[in-house]
N, C-alpha and C positions, 0 to 999 in steps of 0.2 A: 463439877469435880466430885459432890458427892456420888453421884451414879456410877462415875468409873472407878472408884475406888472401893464399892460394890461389887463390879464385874471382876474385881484383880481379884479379889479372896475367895471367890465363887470357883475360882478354880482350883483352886489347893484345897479348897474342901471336897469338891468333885474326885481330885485322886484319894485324898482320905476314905472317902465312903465306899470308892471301888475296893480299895487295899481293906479296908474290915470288913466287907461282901466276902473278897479271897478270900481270907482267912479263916471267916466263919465258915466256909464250903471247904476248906481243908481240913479242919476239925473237927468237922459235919464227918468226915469220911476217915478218919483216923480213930473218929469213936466208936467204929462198927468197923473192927480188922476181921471178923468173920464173916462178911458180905464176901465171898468169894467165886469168880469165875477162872478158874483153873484148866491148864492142859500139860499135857505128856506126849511130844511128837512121835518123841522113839516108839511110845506107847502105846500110841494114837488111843489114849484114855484123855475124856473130860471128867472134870468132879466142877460141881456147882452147887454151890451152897448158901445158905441165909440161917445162920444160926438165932439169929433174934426173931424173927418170923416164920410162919408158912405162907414164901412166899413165892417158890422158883414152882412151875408148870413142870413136869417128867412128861418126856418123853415115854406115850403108848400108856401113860397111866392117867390122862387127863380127867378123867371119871373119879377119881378121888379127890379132885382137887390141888390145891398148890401145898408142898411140902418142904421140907427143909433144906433140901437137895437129893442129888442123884451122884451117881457115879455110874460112865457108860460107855462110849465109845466104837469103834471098829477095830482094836484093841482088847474090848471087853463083850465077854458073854452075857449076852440080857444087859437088863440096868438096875442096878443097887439103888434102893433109896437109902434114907436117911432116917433111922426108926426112931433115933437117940442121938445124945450128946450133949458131951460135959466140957465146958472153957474150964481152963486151969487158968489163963492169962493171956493178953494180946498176942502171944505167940504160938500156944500150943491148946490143942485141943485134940478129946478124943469122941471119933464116930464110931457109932453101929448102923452098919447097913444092913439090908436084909433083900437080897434078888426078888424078879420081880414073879418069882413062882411062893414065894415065902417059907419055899425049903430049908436056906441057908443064910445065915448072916456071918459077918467079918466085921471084925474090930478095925479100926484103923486109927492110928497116933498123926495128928496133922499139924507138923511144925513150919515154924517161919524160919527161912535160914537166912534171908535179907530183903529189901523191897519189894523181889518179883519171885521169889522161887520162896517154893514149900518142899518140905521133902511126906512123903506119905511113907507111914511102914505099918503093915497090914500085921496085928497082933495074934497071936495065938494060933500060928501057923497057916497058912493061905489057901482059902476057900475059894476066893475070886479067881476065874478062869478065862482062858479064851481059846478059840480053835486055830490048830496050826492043821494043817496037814490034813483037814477032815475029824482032827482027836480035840478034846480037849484037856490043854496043861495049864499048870499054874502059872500065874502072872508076878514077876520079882517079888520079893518081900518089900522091898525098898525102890520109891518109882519117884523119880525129881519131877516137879510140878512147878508150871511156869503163868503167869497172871496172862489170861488171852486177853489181846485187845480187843 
């Protein structure tokens, strides 16, 4: 009788320990709202970010190493990295990117509007481009941004 009265509470601790696993690995990930993998279909723009590290790879810049993010796409001309940036709070932060010729940078305001969507609006009038038609024009001020899977 002692033994299986052993194996009964062995179980309800078993789900306790999974259920404070979950939780620590949800809070794990709520503590770093700037770990972000981001896209724009309309845009066919990605931004990928790691605000608390250098940690994400750029694409064609692998020779510098891992950085803070990019921003890039077939939507976008070249790839922006990540030169700077300031959190205000889990919701809003702001980037400077700088193309990858180092001619030009672009401010950009990165907010949370709900779980999966950011909105980006490129400050100080829009440097970031991409080619239409053989030309290049500027890309919206304002670009909704969705968490890729």
């Amino acid at each position: 009788m002692h033994e299986s009265g052993n194996i009964r509470n062995f179980v309800p601790m078993k789900r306790l320990t999974t259920l404070l696993l979950t939780f620590a690995t949800m809070a794990g990930i709520a503590a770093e709202p700037w770990r972000l993998n981001l896209e724009s279909k309309d845009e066919e723009a990605q931004l990928r970010i790691d605000l608390y590290e250098e940690s994400v790879p750029v694409p064609g810049m692998e020779l510098f190493g891992p950085m803070n993010g990019y921003l890039a796409g077939k939507g976008i001309y070249g790839v922006w990295m990540v030169t700077s940036f300031k959190i205000a709070n889990d919701h809003e932060a702001t980037l400077r990117l700088s193309n990858d010729q180092g001619s030009e940078t672009q401010a950009i305001q990165l907010t949370q509007q709900n779980d999966s969507t950011y909105l980006m609006e490129l400050q100080g009038g829009v440097v970031v481009k991409r080619v239409v038609n053989k030309k290049l024009v500027k890309i919206p001020a304002r670009i909704l941004l969705s968490l890729k899977p």
